[in-house]
C-alpha positions in Angstrom: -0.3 -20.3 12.7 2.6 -17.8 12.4 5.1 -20.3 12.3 3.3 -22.0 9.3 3.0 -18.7 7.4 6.7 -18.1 7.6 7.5 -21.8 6.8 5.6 -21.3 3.8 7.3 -17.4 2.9 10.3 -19.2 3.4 9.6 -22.3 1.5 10.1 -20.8 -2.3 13.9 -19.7 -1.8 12.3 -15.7 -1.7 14.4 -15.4 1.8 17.9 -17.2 0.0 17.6 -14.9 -3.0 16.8 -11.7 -1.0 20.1 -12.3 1.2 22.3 -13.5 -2.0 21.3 -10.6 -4.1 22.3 -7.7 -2.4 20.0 -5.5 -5.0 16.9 -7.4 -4.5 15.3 -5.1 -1.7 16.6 -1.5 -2.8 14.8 -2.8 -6.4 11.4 -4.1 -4.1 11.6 -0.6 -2.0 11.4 1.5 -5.4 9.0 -1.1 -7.1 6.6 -1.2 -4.0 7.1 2.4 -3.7 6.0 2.7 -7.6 2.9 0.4 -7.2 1.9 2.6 -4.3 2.2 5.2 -6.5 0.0 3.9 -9.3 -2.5 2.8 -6.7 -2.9 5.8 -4.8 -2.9 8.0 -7.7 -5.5 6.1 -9.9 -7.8 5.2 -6.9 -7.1 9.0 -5.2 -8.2 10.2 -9.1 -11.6 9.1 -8.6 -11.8 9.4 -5.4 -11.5 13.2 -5.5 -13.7 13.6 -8.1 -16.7 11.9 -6.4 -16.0 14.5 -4.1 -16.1 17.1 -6.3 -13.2 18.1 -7.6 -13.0 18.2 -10.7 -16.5 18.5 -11.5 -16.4 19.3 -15.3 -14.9 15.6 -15.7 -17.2 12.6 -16.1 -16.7 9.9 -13.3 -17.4 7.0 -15.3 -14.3 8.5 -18.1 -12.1 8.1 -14.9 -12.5 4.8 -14.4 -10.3 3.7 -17.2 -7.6 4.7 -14.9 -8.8 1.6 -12.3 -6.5 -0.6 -13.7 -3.2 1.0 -13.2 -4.4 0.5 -9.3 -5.1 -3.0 -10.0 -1.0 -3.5 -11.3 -0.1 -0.9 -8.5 -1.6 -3.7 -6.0 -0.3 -6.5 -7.3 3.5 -4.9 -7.6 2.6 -4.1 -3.7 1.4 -7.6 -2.9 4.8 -9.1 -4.7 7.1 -7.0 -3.2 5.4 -6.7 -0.1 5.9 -11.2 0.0 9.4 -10.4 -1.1 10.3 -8.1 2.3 8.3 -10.2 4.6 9.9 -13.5 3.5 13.3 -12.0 2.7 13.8 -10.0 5.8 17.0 -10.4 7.0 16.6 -9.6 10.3 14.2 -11.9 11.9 12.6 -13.6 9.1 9.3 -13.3 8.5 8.1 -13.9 11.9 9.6 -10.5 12.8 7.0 -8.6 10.5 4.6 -11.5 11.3 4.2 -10.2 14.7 4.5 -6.5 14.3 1.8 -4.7 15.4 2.5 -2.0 12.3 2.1 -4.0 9.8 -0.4 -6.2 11.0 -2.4 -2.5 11.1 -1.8 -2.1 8.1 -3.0 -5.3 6.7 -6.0 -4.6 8.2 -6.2 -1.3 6.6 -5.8 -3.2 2.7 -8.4 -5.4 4.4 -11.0 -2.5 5.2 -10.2 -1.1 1.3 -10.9 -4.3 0.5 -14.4 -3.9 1.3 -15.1 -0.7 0.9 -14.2 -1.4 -2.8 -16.3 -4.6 -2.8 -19.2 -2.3 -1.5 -18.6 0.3 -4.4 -19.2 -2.5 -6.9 -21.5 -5.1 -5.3 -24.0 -2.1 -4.0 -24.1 -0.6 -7.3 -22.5 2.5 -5.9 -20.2 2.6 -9.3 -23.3 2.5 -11.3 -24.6 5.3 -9.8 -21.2 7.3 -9.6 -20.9 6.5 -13.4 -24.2 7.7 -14.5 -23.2 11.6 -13.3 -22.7 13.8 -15.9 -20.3 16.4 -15.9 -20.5 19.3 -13.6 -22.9 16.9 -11.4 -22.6 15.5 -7.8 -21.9 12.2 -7.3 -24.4 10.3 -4.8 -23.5 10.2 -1.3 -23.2 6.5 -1.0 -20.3 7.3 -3.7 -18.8 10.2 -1.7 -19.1 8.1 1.5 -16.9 5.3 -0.8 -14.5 8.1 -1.5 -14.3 9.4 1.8 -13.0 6.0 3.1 -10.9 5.7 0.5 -9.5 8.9 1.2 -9.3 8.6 4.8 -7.7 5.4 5.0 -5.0 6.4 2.4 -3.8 9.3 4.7 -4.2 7.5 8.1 -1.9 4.2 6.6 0.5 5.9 3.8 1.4 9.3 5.1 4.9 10.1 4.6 4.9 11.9 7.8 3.5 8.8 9.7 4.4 5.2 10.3 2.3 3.0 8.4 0.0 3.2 11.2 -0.2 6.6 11.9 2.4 7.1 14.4 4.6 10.0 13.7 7.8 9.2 12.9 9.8 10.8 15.9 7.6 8.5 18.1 9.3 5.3 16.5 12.7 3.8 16.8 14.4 2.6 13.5 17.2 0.6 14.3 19.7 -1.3 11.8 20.4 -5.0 11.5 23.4 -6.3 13.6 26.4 -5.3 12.7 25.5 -2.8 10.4 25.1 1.1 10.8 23.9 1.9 7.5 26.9 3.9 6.8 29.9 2.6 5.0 33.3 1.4 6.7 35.1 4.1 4.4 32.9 6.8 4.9 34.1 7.7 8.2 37.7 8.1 6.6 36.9 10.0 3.6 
């Protein structure tokens, strides 16, 4: 099943324009970095305020923010493609199979549903229909809390994408290259 994943990553020419471009994954880092951005920062936006923060601003004026999450995950879900087909170390089987990011999939997974359940239980409705200076349900602030949670146990910049602090992991550099320049060491 792996093996027909990468075959298909690998299939559009991501992986041949990654390796021939040499600015095609410092551009993906700051776009994917931007998206998160955008996403965290909308979704964290309401999230707070359903639990309280913030209590003088309506919920349901918030939600015109939603969208700039929706472009945040979809810069997140092209540039994520982009590293996972273009890695150049491994190909994509290499990420395939890492327990990290596999974690971490399952993390946008679990969002997945607790956003589904915000909508489909008519959680939103209810979080929407507080006025200012009011509490928002606690199906809402249960929503938010999730939201909340999951954001800091998957994104924290002191963390791996699955928590594990970064002193605990070992970052190591393709073959060949030691991330600093040839000329560096005779400057």
């Amino acid at each position: 099943m792996l093996d027909a994943i990468a075959n298909f990553l690998t299939s559009g020419g991501i992986d041949e324009f990654v390796a021939t471009h040499d600015w095609a994954w410092p551009l993906g880092e700051i776009l994917h970095f931007f998206g998160m951005a955008l996403l965290i920062g909308s979704v964290g936006l309401v999230d707070l305020r359903m639990l309280g923060v913030g209590k003088g601003i309506p919920i349901k004026s918030l939600e015109k923010f939603i969208w700039l999450g929706v472009i945040g995950f979809i810069i997140n879900l092209l540039t994520g493609i982009m590293f996972v087909a273009g890695n150049p170390v491994g190909g994509p089987q290499e990420y395939l199979t890492n327990l990290a990011l596999i974690l971490k999939m399952v993390c946008v997974l679990i969002a997945g549903l607790n956003l589904l359940a915000f909508y489909a239980l008519g959680i939103a409705k209810q979080a929407n229909a507080v006025e200012p200076g009011g509490d928002a349900p606690m199906s809402a602030k249960i929503v938010a809390a999730m939201s909340t949670l999951r954001f800091r146990r998957c994104v924290s910049p002191a963390t791996t994408s699955i928590g594990i602090p970064v002193s605990a992991t070992t970052i190591r550099a393709p073959p060949g290259m030691s991330g600093i320049p040839a000329s560096a060491g005779n400057a």
